[in-house]
LUMRODO-302649 format. One record per residue: residue in three letters; x, y, z of N, C-alpha, C, O, CB in turn. Coordinates in steps of 0.05 Angstrom, whole numbers, padded with zeros to 5 digits, always signed. Glycine has a CB too. Example, Ala and Ser with C-alpha at 12.3 -4.5 7.8 and 13.67 -1.06 7.14 Angstrom:
BEGIN
ala+00264-00114+00156+00246-00090+00156+00264-00066+00156+00285-00066+00169+00226-00089+00181 ser+00257-00045+00142+00273-00021+00143+00258+00001+00157+00268+00023+00161+00282-00012+00114 
END
This chain:
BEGIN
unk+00017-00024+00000+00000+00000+00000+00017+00025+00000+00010+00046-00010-00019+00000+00024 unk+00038+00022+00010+00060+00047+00013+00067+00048-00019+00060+00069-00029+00092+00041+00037 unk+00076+00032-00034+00089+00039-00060+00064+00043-00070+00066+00068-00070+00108+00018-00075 unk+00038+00038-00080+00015+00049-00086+00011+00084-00072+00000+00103-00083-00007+00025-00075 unk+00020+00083-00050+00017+00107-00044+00038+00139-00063+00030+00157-00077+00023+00101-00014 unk+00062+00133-00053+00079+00139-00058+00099+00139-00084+00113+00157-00094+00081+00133-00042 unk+00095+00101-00095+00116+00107-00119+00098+00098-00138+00113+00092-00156+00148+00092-00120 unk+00067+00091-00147+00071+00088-00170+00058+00107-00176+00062+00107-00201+00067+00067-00180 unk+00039+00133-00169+00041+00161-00184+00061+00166-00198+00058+00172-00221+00040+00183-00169 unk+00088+00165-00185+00109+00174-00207+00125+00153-00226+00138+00135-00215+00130+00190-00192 unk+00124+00156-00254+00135+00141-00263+00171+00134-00254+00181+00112-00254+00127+00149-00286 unk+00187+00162-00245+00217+00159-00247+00215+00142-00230+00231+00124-00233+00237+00182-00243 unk+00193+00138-00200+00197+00135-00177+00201+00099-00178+00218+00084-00168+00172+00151-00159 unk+00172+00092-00200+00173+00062-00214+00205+00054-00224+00221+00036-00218+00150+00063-00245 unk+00206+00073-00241+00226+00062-00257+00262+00061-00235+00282+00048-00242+00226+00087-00290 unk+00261+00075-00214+00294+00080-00196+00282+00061-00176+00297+00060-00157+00306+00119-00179 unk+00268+00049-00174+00253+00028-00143+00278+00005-00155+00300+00002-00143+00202+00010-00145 unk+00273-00008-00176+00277-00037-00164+00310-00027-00174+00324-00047-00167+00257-00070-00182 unk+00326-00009-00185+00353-00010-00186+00360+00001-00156+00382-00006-00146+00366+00007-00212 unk+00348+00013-00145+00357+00023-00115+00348-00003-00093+00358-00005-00071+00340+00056-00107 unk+00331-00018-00101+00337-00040-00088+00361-00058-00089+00378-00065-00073+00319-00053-00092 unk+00357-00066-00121+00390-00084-00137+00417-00068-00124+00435-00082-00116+00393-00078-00183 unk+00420-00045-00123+00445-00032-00114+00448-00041-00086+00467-00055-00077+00443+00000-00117 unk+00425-00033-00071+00420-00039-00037+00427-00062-00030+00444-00062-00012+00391-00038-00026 unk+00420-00090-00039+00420-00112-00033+00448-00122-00035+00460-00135-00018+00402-00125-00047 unk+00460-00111-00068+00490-00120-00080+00506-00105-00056+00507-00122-00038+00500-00106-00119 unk+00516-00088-00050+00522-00073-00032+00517-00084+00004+00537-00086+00018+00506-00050-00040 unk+00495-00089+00014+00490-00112+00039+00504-00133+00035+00519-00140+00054+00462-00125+00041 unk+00504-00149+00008+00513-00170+00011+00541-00177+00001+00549-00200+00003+00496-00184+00003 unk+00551-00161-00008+00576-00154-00001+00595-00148+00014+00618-00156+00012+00579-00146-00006 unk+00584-00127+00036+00597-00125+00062+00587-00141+00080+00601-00146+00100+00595-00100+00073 unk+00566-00150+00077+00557-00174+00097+00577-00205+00097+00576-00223+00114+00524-00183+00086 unk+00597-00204+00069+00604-00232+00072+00635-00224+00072+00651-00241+00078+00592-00256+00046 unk+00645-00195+00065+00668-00195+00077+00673-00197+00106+00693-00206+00117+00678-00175+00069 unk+00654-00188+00117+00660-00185+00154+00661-00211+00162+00671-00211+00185+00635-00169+00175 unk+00654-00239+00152+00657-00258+00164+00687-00270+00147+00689-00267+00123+00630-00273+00165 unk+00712-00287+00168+00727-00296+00159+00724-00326+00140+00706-00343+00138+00742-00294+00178 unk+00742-00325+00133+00739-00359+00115+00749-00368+00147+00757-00358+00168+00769-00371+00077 unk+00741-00394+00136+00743-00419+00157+00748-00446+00156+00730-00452+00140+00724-00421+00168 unk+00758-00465+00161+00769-00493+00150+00761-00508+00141+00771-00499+00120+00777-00505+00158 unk+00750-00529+00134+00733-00547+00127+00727-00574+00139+00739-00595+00134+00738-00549+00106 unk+00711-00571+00152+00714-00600+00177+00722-00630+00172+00718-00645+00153+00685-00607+00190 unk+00729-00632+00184+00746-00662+00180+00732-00685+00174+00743-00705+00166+00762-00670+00205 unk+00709-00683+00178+00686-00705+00177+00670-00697+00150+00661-00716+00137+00664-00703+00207 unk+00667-00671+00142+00651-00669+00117+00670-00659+00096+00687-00641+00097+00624-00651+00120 unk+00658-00681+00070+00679-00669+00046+00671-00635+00034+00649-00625+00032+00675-00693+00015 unk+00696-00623+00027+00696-00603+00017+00671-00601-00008+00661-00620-00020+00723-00601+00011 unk+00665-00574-00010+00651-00568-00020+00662-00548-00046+00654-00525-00042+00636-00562-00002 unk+00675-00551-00067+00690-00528-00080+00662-00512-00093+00640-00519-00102+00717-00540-00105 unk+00679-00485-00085+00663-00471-00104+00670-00437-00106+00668-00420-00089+00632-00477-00094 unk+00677-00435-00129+00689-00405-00137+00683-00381-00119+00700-00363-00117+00678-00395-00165 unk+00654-00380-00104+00649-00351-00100+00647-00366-00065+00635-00355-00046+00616-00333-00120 unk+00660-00386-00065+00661-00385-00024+00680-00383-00025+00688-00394-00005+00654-00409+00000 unk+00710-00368-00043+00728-00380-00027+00741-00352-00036+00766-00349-00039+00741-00413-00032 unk+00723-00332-00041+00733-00301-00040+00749-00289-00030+00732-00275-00021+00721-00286-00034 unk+00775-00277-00018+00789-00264+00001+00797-00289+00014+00810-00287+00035+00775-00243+00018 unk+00792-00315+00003+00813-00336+00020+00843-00342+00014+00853-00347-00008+00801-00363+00019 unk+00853-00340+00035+00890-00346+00025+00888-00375+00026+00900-00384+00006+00919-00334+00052 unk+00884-00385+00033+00888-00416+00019+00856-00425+00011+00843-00432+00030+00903-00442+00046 unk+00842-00424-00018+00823-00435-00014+00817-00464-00019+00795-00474-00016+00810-00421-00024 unk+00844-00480-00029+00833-00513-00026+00833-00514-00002+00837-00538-00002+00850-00539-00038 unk+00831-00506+00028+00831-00513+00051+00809-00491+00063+00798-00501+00082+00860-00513+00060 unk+00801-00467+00059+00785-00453+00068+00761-00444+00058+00765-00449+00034+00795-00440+00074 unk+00747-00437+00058+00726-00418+00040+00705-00400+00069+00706-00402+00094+00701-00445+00012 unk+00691-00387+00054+00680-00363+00071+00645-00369+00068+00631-00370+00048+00691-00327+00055 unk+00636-00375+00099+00610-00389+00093+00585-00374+00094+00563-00383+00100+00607-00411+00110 unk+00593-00344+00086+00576-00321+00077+00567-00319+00054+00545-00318+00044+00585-00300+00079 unk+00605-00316+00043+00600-00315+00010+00592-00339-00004+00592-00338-00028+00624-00306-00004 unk+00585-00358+00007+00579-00380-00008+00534-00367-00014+00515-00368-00030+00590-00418+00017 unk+00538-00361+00002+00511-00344-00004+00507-00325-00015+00495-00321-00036+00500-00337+00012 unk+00519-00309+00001+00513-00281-00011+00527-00271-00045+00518-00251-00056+00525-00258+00013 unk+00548-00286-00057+00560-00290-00072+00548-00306-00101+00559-00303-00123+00578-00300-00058 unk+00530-00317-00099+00521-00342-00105+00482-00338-00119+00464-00328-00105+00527-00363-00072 unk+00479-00349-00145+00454-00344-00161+00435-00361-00136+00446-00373-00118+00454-00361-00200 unk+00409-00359-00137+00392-00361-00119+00385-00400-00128+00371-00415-00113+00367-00333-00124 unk+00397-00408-00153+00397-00434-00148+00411-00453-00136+00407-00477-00132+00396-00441-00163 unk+00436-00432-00131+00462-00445-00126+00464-00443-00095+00480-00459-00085+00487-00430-00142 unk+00450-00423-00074+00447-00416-00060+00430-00447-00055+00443-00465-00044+00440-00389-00060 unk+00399-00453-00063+00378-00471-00054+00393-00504-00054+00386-00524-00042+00351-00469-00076 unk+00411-00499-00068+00431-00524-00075+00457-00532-00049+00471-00552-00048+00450-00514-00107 unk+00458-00512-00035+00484-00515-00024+00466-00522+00010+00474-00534+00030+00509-00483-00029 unk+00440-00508+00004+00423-00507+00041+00418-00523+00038+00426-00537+00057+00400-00490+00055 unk+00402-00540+00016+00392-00567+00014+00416-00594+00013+00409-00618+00012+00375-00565-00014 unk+00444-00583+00013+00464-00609+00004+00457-00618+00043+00447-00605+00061+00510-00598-00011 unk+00468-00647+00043+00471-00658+00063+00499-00674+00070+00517-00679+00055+00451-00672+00061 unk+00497-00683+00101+00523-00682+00116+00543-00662+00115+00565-00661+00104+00535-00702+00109 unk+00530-00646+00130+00549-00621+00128+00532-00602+00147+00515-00585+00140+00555-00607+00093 unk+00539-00610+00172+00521-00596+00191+00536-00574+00195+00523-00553+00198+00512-00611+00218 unk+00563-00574+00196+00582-00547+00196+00587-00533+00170+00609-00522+00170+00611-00554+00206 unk+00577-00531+00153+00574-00520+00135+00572-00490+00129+00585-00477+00114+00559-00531+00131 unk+00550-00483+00147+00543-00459+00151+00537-00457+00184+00523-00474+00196+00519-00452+00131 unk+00547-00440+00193+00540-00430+00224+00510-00421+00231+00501-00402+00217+00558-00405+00231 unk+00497-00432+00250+00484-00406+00263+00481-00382+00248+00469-00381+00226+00498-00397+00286 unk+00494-00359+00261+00503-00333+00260+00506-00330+00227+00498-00309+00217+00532-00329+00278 unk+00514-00345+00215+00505-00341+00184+00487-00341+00170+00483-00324+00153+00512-00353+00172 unk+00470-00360+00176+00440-00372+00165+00421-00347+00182+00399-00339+00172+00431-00413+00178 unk+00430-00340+00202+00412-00320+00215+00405-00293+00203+00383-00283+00198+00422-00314+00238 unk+00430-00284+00201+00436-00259+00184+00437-00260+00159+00431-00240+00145+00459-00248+00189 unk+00444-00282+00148+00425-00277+00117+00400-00277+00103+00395-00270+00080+00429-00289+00103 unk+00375-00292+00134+00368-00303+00123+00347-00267+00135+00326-00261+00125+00368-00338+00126 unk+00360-00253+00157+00351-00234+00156+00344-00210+00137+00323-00197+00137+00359-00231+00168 unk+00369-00206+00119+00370-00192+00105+00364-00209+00071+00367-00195+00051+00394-00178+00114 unk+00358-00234+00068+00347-00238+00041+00317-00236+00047+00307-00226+00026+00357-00267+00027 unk+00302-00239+00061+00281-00236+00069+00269-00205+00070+00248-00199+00059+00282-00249+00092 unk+00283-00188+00082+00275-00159+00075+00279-00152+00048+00259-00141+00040+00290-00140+00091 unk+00296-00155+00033+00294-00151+00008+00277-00167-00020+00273-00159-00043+00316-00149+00005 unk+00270-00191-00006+00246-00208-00025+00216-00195-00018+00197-00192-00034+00244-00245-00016 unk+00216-00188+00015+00191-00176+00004+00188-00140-00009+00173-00129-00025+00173-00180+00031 unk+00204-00134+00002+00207-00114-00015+00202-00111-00042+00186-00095-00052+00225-00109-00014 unk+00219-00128-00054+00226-00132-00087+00196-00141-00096+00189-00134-00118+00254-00159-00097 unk+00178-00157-00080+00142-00160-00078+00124-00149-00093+00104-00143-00079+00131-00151-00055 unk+00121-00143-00124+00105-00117-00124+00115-00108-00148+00102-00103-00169+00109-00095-00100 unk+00145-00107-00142+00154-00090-00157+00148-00083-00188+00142-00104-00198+00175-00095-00155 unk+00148-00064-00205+00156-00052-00227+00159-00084-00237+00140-00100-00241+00182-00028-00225 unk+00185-00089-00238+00202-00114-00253+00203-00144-00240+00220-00151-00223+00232-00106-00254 unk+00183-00162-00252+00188-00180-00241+00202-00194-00236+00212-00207-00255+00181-00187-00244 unk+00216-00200-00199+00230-00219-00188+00235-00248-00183+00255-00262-00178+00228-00213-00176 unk+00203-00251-00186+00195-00284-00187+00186-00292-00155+00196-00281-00135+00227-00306-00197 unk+00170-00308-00153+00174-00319-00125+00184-00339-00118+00195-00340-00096+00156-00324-00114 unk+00184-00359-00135+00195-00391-00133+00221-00392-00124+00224-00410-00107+00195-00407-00162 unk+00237-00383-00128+00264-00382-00122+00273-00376-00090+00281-00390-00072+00274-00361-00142 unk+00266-00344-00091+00256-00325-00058+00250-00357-00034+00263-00369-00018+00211-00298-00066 unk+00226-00357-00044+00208-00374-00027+00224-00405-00017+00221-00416+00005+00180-00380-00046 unk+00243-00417-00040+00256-00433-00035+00283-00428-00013+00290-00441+00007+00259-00440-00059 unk+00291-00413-00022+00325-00400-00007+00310-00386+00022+00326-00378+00040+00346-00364-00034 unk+00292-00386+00025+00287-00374+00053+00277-00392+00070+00284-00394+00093+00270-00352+00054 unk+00257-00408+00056+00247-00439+00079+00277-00451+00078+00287-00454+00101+00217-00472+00062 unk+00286-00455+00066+00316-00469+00068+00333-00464+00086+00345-00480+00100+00332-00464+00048 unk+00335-00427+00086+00348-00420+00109+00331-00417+00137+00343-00406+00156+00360-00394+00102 unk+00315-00422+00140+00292-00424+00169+00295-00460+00168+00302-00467+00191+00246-00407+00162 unk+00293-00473+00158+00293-00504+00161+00329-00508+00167+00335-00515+00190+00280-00523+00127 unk+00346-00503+00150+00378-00511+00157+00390-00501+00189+00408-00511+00203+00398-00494+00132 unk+00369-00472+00191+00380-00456+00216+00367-00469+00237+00377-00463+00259+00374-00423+00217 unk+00340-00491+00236+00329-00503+00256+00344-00527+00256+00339-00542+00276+00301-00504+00255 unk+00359-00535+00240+00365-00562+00240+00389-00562+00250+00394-00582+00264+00363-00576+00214 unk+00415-00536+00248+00442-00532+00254+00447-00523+00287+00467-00527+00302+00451-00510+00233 unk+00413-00508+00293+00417-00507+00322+00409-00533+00339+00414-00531+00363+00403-00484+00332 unk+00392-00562+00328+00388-00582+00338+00408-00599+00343+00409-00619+00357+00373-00591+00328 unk+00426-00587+00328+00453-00609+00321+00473-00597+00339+00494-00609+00342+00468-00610+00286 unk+00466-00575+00351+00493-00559+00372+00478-00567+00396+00493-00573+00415+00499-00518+00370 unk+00457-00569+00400+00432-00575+00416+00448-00602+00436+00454-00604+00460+00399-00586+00392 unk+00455-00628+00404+00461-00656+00415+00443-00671+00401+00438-00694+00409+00459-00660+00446 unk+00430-00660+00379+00417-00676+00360+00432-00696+00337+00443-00687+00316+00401-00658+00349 unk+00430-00721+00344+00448-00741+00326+00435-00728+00295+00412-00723+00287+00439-00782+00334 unk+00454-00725+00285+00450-00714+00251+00440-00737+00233+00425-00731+00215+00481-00704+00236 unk+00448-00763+00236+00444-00787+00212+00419-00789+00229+00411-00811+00223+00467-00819+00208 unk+00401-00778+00247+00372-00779+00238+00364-00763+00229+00350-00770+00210+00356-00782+00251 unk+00366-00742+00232+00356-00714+00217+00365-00699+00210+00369-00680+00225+00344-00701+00224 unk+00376-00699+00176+00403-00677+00180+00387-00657+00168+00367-00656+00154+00436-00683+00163 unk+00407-00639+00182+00401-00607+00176+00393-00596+00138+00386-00573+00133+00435-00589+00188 unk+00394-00611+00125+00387-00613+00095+00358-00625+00098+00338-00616+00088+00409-00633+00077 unk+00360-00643+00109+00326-00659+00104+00305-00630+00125+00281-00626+00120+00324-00707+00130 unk+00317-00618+00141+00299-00596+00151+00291-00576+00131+00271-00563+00130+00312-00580+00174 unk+00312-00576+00115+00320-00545+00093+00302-00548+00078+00287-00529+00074+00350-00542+00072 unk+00296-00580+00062+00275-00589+00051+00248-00584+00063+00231-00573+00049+00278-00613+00048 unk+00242-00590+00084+00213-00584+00093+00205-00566+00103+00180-00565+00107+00203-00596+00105 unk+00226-00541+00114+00233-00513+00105+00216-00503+00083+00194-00491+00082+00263-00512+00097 unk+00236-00512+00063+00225-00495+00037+00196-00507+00028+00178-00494+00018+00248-00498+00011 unk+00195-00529+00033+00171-00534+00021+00142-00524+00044+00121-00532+00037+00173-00567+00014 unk+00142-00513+00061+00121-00504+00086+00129-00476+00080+00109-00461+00080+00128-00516+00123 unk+00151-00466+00075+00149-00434+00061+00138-00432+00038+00121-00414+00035+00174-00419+00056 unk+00143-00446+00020+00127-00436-00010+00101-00437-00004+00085-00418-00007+00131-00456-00038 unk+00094-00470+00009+00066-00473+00002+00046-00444+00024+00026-00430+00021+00057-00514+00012 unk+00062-00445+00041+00052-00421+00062+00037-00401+00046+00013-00396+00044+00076-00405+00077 unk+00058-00390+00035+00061-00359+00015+00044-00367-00008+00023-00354-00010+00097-00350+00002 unk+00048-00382-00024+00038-00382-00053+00007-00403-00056-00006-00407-00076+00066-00396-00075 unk+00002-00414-00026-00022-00436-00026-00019-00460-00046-00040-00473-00050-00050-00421-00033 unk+00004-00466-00058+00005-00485-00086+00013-00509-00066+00020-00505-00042+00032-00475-00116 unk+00011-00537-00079+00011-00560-00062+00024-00574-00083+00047-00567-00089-00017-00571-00051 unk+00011-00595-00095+00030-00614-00104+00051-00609-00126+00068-00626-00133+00016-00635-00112 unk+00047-00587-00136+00077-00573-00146+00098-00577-00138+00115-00592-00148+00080-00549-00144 unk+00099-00560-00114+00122-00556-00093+00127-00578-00086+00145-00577-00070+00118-00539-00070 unk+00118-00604-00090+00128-00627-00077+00140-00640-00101+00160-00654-00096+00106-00644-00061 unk+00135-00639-00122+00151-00643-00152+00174-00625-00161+00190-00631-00179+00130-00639-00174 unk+00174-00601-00145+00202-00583-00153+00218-00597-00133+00240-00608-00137+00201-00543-00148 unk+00206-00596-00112+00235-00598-00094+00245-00620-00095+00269-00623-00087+00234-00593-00067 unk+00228-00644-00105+00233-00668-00110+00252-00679-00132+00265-00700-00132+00211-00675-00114 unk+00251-00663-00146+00274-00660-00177+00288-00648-00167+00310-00659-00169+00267-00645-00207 unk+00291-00627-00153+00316-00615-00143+00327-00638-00130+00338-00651-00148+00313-00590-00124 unk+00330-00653-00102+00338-00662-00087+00341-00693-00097+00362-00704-00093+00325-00653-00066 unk+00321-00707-00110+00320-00726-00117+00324-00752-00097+00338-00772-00097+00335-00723-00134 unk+00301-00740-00077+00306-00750-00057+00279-00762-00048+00267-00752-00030+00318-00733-00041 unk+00269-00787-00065+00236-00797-00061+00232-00805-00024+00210-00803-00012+00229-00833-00085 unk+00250-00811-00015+00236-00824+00006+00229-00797+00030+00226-00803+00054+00257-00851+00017 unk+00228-00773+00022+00219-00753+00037+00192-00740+00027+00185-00718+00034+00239-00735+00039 unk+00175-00760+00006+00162-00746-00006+00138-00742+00013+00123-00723+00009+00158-00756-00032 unk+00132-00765+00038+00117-00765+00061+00117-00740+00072+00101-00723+00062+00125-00785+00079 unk+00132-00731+00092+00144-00714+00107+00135-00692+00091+00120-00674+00098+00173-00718+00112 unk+00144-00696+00073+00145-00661+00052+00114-00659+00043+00103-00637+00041+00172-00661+00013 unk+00102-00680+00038+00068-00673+00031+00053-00667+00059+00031-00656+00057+00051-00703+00015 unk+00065-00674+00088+00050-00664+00105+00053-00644+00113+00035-00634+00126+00047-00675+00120 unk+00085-00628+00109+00091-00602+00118+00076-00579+00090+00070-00555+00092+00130-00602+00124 unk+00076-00590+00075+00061-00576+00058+00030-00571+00050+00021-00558+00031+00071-00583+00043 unk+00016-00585+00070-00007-00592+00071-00015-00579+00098-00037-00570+00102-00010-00620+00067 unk+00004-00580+00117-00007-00564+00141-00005-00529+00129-00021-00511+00128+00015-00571+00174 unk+00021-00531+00121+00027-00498+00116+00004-00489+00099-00003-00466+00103+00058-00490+00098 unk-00009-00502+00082-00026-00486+00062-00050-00483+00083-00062-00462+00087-00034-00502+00029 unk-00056-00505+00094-00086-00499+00116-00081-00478+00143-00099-00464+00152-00097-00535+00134 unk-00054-00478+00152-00057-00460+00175-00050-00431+00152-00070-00416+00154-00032-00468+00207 unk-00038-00422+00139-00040-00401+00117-00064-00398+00120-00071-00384+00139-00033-00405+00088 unk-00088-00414+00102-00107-00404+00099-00130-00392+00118-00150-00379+00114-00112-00416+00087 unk-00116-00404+00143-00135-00396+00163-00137-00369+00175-00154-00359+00190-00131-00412+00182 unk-00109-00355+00165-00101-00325+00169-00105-00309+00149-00118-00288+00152-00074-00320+00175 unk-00096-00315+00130-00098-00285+00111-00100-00304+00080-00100-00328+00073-00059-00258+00114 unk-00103-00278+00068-00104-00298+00031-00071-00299+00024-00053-00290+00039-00126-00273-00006 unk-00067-00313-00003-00043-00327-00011-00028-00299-00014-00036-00278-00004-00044-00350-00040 unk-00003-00304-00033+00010-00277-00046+00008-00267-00068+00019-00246-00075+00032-00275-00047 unk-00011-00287-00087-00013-00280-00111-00049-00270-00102-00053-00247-00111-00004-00306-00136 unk-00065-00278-00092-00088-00258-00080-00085-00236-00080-00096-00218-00093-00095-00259-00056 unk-00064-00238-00058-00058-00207-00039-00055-00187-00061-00073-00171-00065-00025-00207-00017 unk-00035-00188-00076-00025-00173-00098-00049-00161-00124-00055-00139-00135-00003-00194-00109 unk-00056-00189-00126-00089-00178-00132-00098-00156-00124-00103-00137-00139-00108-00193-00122 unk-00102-00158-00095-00128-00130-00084-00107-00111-00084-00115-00088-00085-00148-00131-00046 unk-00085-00113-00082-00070-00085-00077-00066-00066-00105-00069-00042-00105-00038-00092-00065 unk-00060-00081-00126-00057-00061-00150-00088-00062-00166-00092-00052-00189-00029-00072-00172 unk-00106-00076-00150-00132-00066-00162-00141-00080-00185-00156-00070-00201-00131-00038-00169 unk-00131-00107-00188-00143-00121-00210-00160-00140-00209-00157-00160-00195-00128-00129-00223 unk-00183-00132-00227-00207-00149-00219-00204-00179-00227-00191-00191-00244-00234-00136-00232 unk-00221-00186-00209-00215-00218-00222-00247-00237-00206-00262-00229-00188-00171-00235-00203 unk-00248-00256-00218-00277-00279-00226-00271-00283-00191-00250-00283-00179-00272-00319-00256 unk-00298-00285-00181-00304-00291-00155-00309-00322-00155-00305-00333-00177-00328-00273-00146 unk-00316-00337-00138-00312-00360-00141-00341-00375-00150-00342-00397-00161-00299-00369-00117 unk-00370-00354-00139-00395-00356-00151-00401-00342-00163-00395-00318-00158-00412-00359-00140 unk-00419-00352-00191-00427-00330-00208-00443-00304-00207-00452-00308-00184-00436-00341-00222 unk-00454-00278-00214-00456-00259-00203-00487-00259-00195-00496-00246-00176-00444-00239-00217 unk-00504-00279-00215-00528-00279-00224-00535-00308-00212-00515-00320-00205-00530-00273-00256 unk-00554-00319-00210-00573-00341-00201-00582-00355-00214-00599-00344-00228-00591-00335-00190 unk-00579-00385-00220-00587-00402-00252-00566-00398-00278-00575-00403-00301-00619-00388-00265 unk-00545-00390-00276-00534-00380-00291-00526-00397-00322-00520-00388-00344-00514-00372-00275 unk-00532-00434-00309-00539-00446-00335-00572-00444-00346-00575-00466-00357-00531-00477-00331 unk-00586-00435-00348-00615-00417-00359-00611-00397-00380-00628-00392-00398-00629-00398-00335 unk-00574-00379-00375-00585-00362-00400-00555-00372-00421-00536-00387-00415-00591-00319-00390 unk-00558-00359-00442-00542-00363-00467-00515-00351-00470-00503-00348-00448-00557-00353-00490 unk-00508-00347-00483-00489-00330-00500-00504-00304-00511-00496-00281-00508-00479-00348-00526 unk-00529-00312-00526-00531-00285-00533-00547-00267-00514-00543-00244-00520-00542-00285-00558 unk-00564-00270-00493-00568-00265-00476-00554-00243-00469-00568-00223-00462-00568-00281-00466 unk-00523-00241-00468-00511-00213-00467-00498-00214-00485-00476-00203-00480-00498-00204-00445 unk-00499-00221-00504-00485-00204-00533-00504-00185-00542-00528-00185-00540-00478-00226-00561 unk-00486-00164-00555-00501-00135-00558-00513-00143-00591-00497-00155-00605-00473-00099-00556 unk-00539-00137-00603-00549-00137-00627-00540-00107-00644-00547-00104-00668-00580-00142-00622 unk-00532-00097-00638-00524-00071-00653-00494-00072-00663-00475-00064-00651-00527-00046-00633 unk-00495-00081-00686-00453-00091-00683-00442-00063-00698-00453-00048-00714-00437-00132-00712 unk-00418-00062-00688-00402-00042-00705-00384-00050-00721-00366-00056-00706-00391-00024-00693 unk-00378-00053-00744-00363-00057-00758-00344-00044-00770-00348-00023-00782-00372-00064-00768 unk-00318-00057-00769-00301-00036-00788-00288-00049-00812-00277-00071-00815-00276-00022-00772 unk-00291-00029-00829-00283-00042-00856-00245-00040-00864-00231-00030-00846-00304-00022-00882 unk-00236-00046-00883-00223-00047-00890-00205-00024-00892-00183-00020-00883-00231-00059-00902 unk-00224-00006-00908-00211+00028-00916-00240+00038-00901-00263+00030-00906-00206+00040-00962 unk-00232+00057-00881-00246+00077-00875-00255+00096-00890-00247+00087-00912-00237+00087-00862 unk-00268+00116-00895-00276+00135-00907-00265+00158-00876-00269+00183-00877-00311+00130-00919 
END
């Protein structure tokens, strides 16, 4: 309602929104992953190579930086690394927290926008990071990992955030399922996705609703407007007065 208020009267205001977001975010997440140091790679889980974790590292076959593996990183590559498994040290706490703070303020933000962002992606990388960050503090907790590793949370994470947000159901259990390729969670993941869409609905409408009533576009109610509505025709409301246009005007 604020950008309805404020930016879309003005067109410049439309058109400088989503690059002053893109600048804002590139900029956060940049200084957000220098301030944390690289760090070693635990002795128990195999390395993970990958170009943009191992930024400002002086040795990176031995170190990488478990910020920039995020903040560094396309939003598939990101859903790929929260979702990998055995690798409960992977990412800290204090990492997953703070990113998951600041990717979250800027997805909903970006919400709306002028230029479409997408949701599918957003929605995945953030249940991921709320499922990995519940699963990494169970495991500091004293939670044996080869029952529940912090990846199999990331999974039902993401899949109880999408379905939350977007109300979609057996989709989301076919994406994440090709992603992960991981059938024997398809249980688990249809019930966390099945609660999330019913307790959602018990609060507020989806995000593609919401967005609906906010920029004012009408759309088919779920009963028709009129009573008997198989009784009348087609022509019934077609207009008898036609206008025609020809070929060459006069």
């Amino acid at each position: 309602r604020l950008r309805a208020r404020y930016i879309v009267p003005s067109t410049w205001r439309m058109l400088a929104e989503p690059l002053v977001l893109a600048m804002a975010f590139t900029v956060s997440s940049y200084v957000l992953a220098c301030s944390f140091p690289c760090v070693g790679f635990h002795k128990h889980e195999p390395p993970r190579p990958d170009a943009s974790s191992v930024v400002g590292c002086a040795n990176p076959t031995h170190t990488y930086n478990p910020m920039a593996m995020l903040a560094f990183n396309k939003g598939e590559l990101k859903a790929e690394q929260l979702l990998s498994r055995f690798g409960p040290h992977l990412f800290p706490p204090t990492v997953l927290a703070l990113y998951l703070l600041l990717y979250f303020t800027f997805a909903s933000l970006t919400t709306g926008c002028i230029v479409s962002a997408g949701t599918m992606v957003p929605c995945i990388v953030i249940g991921s990071l709320v499922g990995r960050l519940f699963g990494v503090l169970l495991f500091a907790a004293g939670w044996d990992v080869l029952r529940l590793d912090p990846g199999v949370l990331a999974l039902l994470g993401a899949g109880g955030f999408f379905s939350g947000v977007t109300r979609l159901t057996i989709s989301i259990v076919a994406i994440l399922l090709e992603m992960t390729n991981d059938v024997q969670q398809i249980f688990p993941l249809m019930v966390v996705v099945m609660t999330a869409k019913v307790t959602g609905g018990l609060f507020t409408h989806g995000l593609y609703h919401a967005l609906l009533e906010v920029k004012c576009i009408p759309f088919l109610d779920p009963d028709p407007p009129v009573s008997n509505a198989v009784l009348y025709t087609a022509g019934d409301v077609m207009s008898r007065r036609l206008r025609c246009l020809f070929r060459r005007e006069s």
